[in-house]
KOLRO-198747 format. One record per residue: residue in three letters; x, y, z of N, C-alpha, C in turn. Coordinates in steps of 0.001 Angstrom, whole numbers, padded with zeros to 6 digits, always signed. Example, Ala and Ser with C-alpha at 12.3 -4.5 7.8 and 13.67 -1.06 7.14 Angstrom:
! KOLRO-198747
ALA+013190-005690+007800+012300-004500+007800+013200-003300+007800
SER+012850-002250+007080+013670-001060+007140+012900+000030+007870
//
This chain:
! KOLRO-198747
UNK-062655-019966+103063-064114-020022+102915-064607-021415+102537
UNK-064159-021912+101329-064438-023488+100752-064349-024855+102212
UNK-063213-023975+103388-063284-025022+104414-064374-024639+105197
UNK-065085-023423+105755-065616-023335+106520-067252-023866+105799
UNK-067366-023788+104925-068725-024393+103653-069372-025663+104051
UNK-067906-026668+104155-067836-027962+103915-067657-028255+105297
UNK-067143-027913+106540-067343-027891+108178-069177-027603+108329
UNK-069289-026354+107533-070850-026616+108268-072153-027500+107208
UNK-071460-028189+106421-072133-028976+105846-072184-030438+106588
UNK-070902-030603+107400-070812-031583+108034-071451-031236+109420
UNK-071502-030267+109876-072334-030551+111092-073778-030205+110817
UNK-074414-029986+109517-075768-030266+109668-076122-031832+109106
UNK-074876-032390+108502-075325-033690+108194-075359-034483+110062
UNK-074399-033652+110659-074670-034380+112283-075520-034400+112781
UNK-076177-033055+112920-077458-032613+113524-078651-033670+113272
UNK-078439-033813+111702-079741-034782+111252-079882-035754+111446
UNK-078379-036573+111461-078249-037826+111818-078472-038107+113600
UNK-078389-037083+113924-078614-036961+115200-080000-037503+115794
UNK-080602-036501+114810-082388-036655+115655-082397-037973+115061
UNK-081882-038610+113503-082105-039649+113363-081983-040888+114044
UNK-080518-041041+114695-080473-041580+115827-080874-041654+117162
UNK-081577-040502+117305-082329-040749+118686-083630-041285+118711
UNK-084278-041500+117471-085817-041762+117297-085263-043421+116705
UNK-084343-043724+116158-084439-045567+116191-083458-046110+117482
UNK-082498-045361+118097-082296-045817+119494-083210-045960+120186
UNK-084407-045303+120272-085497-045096+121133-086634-046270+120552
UNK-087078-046093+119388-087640-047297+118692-086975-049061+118509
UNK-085794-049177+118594-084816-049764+118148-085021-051362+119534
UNK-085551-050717+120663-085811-051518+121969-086997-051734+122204
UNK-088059-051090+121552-089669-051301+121835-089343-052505+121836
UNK-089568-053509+120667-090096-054655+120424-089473-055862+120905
UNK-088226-055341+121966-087617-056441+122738-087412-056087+124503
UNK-088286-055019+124800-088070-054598+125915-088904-055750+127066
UNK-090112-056287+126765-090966-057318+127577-090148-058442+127948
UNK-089829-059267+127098-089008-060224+126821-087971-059918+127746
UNK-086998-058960+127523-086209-058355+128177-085991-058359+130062
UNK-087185-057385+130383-087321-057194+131625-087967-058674+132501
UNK-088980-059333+131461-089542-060723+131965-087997-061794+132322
UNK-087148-061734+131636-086119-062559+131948-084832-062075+133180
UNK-085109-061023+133142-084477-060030+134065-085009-060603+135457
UNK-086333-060280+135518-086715-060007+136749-087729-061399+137244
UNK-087517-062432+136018-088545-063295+136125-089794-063065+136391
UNK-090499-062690+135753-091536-061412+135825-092582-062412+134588
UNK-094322-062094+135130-095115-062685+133756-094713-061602+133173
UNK-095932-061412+132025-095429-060270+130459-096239-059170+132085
UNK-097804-059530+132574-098825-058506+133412-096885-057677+134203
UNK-096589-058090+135144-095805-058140+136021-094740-056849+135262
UNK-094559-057381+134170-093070-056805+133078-093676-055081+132649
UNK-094770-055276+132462-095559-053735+131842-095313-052648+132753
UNK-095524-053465+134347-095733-052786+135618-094115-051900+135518
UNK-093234-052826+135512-091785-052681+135580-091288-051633+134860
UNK-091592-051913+132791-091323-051278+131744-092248-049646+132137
UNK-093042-049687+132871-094068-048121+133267-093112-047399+134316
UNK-092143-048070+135407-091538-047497+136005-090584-046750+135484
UNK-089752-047622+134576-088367-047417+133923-088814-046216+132750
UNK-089890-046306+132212-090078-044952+131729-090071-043528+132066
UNK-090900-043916+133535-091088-043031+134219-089486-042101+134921
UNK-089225-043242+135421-087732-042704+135200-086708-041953+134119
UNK-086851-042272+133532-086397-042255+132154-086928-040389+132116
UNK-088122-040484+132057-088456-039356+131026-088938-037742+132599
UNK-088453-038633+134049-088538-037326+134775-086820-036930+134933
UNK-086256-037674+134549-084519-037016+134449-084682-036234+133066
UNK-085103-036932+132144-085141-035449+130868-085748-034929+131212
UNK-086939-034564+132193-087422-033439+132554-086961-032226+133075
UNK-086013-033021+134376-085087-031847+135284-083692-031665+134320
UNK-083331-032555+133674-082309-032098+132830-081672-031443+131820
UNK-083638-031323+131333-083240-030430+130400-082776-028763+130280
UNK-083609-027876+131549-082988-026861+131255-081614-026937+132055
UNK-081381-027704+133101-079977-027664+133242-078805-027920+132174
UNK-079461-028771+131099-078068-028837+130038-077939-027549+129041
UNK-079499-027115+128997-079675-025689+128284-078852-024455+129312
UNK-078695-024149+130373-078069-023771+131129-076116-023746+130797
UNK-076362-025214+131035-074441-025409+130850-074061-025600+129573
UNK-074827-025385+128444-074448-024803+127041-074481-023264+126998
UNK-074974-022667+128017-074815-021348+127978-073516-020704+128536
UNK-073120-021337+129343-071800-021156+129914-070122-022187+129270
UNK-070421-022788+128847-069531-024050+128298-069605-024321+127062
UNK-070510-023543+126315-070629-023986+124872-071599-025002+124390
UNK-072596-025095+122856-073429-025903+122736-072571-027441+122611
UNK-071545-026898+121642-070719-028631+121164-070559-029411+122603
UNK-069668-029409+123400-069382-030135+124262-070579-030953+125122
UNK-071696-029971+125277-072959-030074+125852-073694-031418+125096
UNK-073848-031273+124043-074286-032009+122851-073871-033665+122808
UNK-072223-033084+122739-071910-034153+122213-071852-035299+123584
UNK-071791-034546+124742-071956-035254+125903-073329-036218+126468
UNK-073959-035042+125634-075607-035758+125771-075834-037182+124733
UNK-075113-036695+123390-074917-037706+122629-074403-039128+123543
UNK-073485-038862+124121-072834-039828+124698-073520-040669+125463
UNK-074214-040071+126284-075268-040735+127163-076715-041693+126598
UNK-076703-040463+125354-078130-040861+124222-079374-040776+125012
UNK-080012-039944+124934-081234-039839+125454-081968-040338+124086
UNK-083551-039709+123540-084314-040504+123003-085098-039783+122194
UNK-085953-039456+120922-086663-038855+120528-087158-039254+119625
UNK-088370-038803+118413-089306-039143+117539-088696-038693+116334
UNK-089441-039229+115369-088448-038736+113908-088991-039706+112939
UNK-088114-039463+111939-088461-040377+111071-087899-041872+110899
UNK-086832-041593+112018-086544-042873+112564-087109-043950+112865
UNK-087992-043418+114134-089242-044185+114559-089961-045321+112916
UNK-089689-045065+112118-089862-046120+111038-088702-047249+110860
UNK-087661-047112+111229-086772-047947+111256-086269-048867+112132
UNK-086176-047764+113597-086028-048274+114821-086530-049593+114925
UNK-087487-049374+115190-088658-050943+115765-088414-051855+114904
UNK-088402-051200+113509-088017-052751+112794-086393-053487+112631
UNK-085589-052623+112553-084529-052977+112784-084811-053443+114526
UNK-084828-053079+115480-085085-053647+117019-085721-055015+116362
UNK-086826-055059+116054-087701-056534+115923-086768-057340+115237
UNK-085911-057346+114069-085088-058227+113176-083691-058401+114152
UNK-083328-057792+114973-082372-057940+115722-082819-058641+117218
UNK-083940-058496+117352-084533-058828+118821-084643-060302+118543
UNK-084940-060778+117373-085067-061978+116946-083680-063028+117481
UNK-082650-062422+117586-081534-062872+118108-081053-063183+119435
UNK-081912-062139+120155-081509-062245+121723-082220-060654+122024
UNK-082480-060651+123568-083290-059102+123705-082152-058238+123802
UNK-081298-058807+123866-079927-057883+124466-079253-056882+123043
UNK-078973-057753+121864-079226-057379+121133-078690-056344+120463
UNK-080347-055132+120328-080827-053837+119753-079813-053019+120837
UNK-079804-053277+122290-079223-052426+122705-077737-052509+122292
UNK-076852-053474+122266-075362-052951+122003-075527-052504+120309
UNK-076683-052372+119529-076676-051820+118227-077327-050795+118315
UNK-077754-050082+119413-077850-048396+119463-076502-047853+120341
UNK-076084-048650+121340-074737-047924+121643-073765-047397+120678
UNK-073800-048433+119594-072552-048886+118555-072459-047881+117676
UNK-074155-047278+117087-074673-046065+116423-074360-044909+117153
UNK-074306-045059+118442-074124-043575+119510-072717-043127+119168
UNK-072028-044310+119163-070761-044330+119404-069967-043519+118167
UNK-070733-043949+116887-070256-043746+115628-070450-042038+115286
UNK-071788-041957+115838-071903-040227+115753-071098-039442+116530
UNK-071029-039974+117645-070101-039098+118856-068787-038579+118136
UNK-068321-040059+117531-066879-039731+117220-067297-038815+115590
UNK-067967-038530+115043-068287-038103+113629-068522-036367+114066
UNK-069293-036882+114940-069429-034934+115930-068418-034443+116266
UNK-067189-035223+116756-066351-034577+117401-065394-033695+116845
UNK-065464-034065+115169-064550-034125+114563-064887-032677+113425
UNK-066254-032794+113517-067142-032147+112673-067983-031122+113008
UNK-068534-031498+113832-069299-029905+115161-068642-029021+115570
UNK-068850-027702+115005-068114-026756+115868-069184-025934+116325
UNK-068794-025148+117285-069312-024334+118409-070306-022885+117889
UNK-071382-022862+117935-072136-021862+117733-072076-020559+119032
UNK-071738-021207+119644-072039-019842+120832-070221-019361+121508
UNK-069945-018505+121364-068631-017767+121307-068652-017462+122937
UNK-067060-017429+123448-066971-017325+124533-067371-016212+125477
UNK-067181-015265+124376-067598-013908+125358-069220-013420+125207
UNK-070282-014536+124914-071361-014878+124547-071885-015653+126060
UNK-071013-016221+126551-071535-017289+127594-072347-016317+129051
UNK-072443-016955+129854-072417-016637+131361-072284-017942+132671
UNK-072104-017706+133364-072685-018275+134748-073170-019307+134760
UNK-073511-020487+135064-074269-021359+135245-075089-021168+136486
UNK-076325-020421+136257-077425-020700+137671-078817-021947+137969
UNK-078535-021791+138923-078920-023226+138991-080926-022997+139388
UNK-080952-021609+139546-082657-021367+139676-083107-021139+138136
UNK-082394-020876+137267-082368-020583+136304-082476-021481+135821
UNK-082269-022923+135809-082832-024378+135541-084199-025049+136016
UNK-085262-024372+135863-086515-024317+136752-087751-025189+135540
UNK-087563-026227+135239-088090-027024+134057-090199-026863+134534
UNK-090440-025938+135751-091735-025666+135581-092355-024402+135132
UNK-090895-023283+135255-091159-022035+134998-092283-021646+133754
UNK-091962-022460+132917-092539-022331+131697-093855-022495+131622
UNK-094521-023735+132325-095581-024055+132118-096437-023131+133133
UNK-096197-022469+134155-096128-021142+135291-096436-020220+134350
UNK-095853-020100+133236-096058-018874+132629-097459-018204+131541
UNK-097980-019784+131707-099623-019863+130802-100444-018835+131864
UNK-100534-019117+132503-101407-018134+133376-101500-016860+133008
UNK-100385-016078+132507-100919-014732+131971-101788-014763+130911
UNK-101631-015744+130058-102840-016209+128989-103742-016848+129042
UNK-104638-016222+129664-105944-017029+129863-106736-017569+129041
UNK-107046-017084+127615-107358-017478+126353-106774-019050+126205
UNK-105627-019475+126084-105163-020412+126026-105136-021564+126753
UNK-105474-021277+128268-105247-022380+129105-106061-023381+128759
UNK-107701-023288+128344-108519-024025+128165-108180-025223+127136
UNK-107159-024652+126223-106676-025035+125377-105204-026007+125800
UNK-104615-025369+126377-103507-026617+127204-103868-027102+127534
UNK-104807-027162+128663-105032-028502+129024-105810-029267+128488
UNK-106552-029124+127204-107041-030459+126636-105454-031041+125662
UNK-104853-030188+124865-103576-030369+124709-102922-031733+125563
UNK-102842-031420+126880-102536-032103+127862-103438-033490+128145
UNK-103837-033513+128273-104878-034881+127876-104899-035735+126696
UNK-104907-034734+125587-104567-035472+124276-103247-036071+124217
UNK-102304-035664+124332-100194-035943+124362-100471-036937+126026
UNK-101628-037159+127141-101454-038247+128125-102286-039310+127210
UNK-103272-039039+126283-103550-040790+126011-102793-040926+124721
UNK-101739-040058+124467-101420-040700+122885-100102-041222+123180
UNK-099752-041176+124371-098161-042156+124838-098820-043388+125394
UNK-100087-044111+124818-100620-045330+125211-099952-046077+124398
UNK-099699-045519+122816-099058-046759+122161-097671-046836+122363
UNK-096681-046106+122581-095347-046486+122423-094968-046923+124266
UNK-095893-046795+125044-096041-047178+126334-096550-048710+126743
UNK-096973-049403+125596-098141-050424+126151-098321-051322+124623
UNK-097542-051016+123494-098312-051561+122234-097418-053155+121986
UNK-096210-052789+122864-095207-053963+122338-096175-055518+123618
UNK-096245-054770+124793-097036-055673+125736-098803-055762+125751
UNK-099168-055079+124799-100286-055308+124517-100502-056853+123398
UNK-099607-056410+122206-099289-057695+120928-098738-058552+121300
UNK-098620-058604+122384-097952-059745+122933-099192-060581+123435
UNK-099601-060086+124461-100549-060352+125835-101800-061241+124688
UNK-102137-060176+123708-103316-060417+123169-103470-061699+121725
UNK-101910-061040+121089-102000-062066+119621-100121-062566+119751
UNK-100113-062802+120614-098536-063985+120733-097506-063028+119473
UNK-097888-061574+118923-096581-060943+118083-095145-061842+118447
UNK-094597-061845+117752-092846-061735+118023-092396-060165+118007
UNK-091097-060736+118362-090488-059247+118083-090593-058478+116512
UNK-090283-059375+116035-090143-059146+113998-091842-058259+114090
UNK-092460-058912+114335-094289-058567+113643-094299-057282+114557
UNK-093686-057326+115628-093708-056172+116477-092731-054720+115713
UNK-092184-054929+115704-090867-054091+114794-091634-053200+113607
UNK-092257-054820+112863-092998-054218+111717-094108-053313+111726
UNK-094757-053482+112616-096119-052820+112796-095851-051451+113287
UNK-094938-051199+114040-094492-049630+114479-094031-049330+113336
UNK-093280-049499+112869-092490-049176+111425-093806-048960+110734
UNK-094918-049754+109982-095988-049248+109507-096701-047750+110155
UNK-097031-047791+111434-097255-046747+111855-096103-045425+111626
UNK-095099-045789+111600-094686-044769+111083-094455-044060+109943
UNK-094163-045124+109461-094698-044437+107076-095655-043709+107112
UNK-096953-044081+108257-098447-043386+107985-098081-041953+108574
UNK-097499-041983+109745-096853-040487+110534-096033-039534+109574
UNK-095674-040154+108662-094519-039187+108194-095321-038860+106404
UNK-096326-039885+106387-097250-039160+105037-098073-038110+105373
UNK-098845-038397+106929-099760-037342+107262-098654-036128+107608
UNK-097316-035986+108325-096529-034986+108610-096301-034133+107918
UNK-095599-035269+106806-094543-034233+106130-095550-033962+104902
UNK-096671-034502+104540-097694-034077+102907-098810-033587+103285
UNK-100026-034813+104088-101466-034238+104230-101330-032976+105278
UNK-100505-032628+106257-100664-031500+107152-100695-030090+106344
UNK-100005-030446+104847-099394-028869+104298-100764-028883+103107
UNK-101956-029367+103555-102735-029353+102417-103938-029066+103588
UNK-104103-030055+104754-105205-030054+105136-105377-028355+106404
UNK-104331-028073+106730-104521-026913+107800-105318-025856+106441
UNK-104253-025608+105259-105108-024074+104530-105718-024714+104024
UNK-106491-025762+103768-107991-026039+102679-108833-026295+104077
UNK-108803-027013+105256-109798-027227+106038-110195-026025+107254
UNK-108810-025106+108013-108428-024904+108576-107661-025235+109800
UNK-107267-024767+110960-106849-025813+112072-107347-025868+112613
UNK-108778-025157+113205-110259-026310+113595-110916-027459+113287
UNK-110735-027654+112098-111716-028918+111450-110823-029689+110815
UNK-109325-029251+111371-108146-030310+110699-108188-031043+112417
UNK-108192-030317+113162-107364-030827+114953-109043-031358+115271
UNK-110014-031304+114669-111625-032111+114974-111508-033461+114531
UNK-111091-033375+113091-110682-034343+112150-109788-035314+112884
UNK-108434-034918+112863-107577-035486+113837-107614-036269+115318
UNK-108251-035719+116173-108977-036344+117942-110211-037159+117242
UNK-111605-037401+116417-111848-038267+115879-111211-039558+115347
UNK-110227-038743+114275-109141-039971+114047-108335-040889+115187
UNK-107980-040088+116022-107248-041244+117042-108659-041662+118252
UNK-109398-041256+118476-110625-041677+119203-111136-042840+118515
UNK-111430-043272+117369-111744-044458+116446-110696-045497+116346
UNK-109249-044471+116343-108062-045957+115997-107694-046542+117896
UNK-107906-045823+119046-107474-046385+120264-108996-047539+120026
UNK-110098-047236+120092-110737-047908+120028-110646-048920+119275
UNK-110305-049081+118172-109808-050220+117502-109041-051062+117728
UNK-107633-050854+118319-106774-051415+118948-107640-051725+120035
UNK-108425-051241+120599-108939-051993+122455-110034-053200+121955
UNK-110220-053644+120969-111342-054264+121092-111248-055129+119739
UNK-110019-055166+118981-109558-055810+117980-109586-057252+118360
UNK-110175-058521+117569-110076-059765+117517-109007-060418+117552
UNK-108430-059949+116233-106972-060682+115276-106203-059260+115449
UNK-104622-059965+114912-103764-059318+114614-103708-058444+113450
UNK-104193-059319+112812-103916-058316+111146-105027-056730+111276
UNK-105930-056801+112157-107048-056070+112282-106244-054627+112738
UNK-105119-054944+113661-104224-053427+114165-104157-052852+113309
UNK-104153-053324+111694-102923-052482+110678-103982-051234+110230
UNK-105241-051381+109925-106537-050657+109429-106223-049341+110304
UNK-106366-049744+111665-106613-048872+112694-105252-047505+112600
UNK-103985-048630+112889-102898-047594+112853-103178-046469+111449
UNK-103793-046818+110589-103663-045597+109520-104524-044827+109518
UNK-105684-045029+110285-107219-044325+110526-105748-043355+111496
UNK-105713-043350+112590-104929-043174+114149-104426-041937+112896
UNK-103193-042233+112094-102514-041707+111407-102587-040024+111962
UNK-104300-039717+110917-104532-038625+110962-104339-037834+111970
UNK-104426-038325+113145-104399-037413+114637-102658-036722+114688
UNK-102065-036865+113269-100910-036109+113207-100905-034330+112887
UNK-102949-034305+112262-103312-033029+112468-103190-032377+113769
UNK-103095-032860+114696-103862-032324+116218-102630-031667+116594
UNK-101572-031913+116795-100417-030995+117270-100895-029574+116069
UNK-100380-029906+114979-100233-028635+114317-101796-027863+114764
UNK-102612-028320+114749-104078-027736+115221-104014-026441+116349
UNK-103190-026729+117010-103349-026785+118394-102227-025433+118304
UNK-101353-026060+118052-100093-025073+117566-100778-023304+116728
UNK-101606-023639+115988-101771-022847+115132-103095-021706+115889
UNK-103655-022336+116434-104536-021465+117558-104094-020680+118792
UNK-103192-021992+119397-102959-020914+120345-101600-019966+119834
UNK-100905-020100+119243-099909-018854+118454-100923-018041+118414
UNK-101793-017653+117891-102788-016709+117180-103032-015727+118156
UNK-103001-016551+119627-103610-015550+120719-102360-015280+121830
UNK-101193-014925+121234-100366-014741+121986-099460-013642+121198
UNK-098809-012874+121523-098125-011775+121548-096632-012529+120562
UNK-096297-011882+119475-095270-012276+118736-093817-012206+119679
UNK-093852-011175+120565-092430-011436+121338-092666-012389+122794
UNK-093642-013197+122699-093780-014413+123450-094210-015445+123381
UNK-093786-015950+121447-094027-016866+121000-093549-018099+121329
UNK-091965-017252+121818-091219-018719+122435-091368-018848+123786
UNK-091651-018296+124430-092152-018640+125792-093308-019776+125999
UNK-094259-019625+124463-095641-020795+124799-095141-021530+123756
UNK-094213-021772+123362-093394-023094+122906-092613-023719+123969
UNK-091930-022567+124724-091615-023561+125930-092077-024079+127112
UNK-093256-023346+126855-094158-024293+127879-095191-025471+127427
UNK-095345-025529+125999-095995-026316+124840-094970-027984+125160
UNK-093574-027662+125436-092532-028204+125592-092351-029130+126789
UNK-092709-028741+127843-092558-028556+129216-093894-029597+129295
UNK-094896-029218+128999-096150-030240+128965-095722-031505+127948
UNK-095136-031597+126850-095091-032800+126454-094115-033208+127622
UNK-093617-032840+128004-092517-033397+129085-092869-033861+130126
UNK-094264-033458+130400-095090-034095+131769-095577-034955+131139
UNK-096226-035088+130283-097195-036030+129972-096053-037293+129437
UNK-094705-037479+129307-094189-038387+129078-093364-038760+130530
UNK-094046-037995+131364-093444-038686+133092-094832-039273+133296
UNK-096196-038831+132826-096866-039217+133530-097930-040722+132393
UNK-097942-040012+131310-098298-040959+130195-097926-042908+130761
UNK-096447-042854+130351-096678-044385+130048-097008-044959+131736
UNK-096464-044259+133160-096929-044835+134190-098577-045161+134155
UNK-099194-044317+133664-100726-044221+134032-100798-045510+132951
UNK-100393-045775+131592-100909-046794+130711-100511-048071+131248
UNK-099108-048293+131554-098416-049331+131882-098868-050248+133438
UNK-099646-048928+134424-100368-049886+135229-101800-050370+134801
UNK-102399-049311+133796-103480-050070+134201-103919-051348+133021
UNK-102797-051411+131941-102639-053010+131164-102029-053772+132449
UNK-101087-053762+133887-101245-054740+134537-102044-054707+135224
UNK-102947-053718+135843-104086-054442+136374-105068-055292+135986
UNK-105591-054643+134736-106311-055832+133764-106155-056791+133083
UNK-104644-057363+133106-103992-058545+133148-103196-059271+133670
UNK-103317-058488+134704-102991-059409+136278-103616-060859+136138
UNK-103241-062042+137220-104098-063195+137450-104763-062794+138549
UNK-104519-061907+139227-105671-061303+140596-106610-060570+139884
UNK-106779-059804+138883-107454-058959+137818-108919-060002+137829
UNK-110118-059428+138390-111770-059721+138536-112058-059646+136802
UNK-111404-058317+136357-111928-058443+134788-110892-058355+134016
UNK-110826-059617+132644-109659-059439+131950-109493-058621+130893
UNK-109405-057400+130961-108911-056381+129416-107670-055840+128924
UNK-107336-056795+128461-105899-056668+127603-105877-054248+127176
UNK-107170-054306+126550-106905-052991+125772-107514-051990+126794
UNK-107243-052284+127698-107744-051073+128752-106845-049386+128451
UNK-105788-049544+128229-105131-048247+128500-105459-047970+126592
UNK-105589-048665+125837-106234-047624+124358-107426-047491+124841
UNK-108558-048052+125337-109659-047293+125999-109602-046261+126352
UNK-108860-046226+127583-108737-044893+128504-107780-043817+127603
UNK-106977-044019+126762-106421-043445+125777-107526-042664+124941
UNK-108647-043059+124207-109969-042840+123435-110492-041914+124325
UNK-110907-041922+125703-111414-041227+126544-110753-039941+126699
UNK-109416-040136+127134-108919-038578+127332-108753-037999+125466
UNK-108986-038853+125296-109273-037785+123735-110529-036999+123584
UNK-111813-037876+123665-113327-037720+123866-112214-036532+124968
UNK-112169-036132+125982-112332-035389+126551-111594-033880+125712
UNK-110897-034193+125457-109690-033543+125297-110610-032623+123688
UNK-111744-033091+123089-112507-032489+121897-113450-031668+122642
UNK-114151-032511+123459-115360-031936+124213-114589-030297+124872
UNK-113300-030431+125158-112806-028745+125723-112586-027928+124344
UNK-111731-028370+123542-111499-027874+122596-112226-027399+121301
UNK-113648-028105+121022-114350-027264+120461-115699-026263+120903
UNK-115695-026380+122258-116282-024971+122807-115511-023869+123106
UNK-114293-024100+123331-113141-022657+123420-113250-022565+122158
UNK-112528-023140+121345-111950-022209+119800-113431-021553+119426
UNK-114557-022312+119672-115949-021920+119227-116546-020346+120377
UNK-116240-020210+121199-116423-019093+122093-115034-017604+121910
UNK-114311-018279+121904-113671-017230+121084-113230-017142+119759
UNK-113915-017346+118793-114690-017349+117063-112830-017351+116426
UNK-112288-019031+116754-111150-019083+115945-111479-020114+115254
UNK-112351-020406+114509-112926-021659+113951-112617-021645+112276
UNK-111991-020052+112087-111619-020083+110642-110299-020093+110251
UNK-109210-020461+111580-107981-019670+111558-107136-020730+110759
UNK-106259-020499+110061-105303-020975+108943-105928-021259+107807
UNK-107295-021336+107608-108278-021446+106352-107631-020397+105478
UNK-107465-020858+103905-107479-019624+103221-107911-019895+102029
//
């Protein structure tokens, strides 16, 4: 018993370190990726955004199709192997990392762009072998099945809103909100550049600030403001909040002027849980996880479609062919699909009278 205690103490210290590592691998390259691709491809910074919008795009439509296929071949093969394979590869995610990442990336980018990346391999590397040793298998053999391959259908989910009509009105401003809020980690490292000459370091730092503010509004103001305000006038609160901070960033003078904004922005850490907490309300308890996985499935579009839509249109407006020069075009258009994304969302929750829900 005392061994099996101390085995699964070690694989939830993996697990954690896990997400931890995927949110500063992922952060860890922001602030040297321009630099990067500009020397690559001999590319201006306009030229490099265009590039860095593709490679996202890429990036985030293989986790799209991949994901239920790896959910698939953990069903048949086991979660560990699945895992630790994915580990291997390292895909990418948010966390509380995202406070470290960028700045460790910026203090290391300072060295060369190349860098951050052999110091997220090096981290991949260290967990892989720590998992291997330490992860054991949750799903038992005579538990498994088949691997089908229709059964890997990464749209099924979002297919499945349609029986809930109550809700759709509500996804898709959802959907609008999660397409302009991948403006900053899409466009912020080639924006501070374009506009106030950042380095990597000032770059590093400033995400890292934004993230202390993410993880005060997360992990403290969310567990105060949903039951004293409710999750109407917390997720109102919130799309205000980031509608004021994109705007800030688009039309900021100086550098030091970003830092105000990122903590106004902060608040819009209400708007997921907002959103979350309404539409649960109008859905059936044995198909809760079904509109999580399609809740899922949409952040997953909007990060195929997010940074392409931001990343061209900062190079069009800083192109040298570009008629008009606006560095902050995509936090504009970011502000906008928010403005939009309120204008849906408080006539639904207001037409079907959920305007008091998590209040208590």
């Amino acid at each position: 018993m005392p061994v099996d205690i101390t085995k699964s103490k070690h694989a939830l210290a993996f697990i954690v370190f896990v997400v931890l590592l995927d949110a500063i691998s992922f952060g860890i390259v922001l602030p040297v990726m321009p630099k990067l691709i500009m020397s690559l491809a001999d590319a201006t910074l306009s030229e490099a955004s265009r590039i860095g919008g593709y490679l996202m795009f890429t990036y985030a439509s293989v986790q799209f199709f991949a994901a239920p296929i790896l959910g698939n071949l953990g069903d048949k093969y086991g979660r560990r192997p699945i895992l630790l394979y994915t580990l291997a590869a390292l895909g990418a995610d948010f966390g509380g990392g995202f406070v470290l990442g960028p700045v460790i990336g910026g203090l290391l980018g300072e060295y060369g762009p190349r860098i951050p990346f052999y110091a997220a391999a090096g981290l991949a590397l260290i967990n892989l072998i720590y998992g291997y040793f330490m992860l054991g298998e949750s799903l038992p053999k005579e538990n498994r099945r088949e691997f089908d391959i229709r059964r890997a259908n990464p749209l099924g989910a979002v297919l499945q809103l349609k029986k809930y009509p109550v809700i759709l009105g509500l996804a898709f401003a959802y959907f609008l909100y999660m397409l302009g809020h991948l403006s900053l980690p899409s466009t912020w490292t080639y924006y501070t550049i374009e506009k106030f000459s950042w380095s990597e370091s000032q770059i590093g730092l400033s995400l890292g600030f934004a993230g202390v503010f993410m993880i005060i509004v997360q992990a403290g103001l969310i567990r105060w403001a949903i039951p004293k305000m409710g999750a109407y006038r917390a997720g109102i609160l919130g799309m205000v909040a980031i509608i004021i901070g994109f705007c800030g960033y688009a039309f900021s003078a100086q550098g030091w002027q970003m830092y105000p904004w990122l903590a106004v922005a902060a608040l819009s850490g209400f708007v997921s849980p907002a959103f979350q907490a309404i539409m649960t309300s109008q859905v059936p308890s044995n198909a809760q996880g079904e509109l999580q996985g399609a809740l899922s499935s949409l952040n997953s579009l909007t990060s195929i479609l997010g940074p392409l839509l931001m990343t061209q249109l900062f190079a069009a407006f800083t192109s040298e062919q570009s008629s008009i020069y606006f560095p902050g075009v995509s936090f504009f258009a970011a502000a906008v699909l928010s403005l939009v994304c309120l204008a849906i969302f408080v006539p639904v929750v207001r037409t079907y009278g959920l305007t008091t829900l998590g209040k208590k």
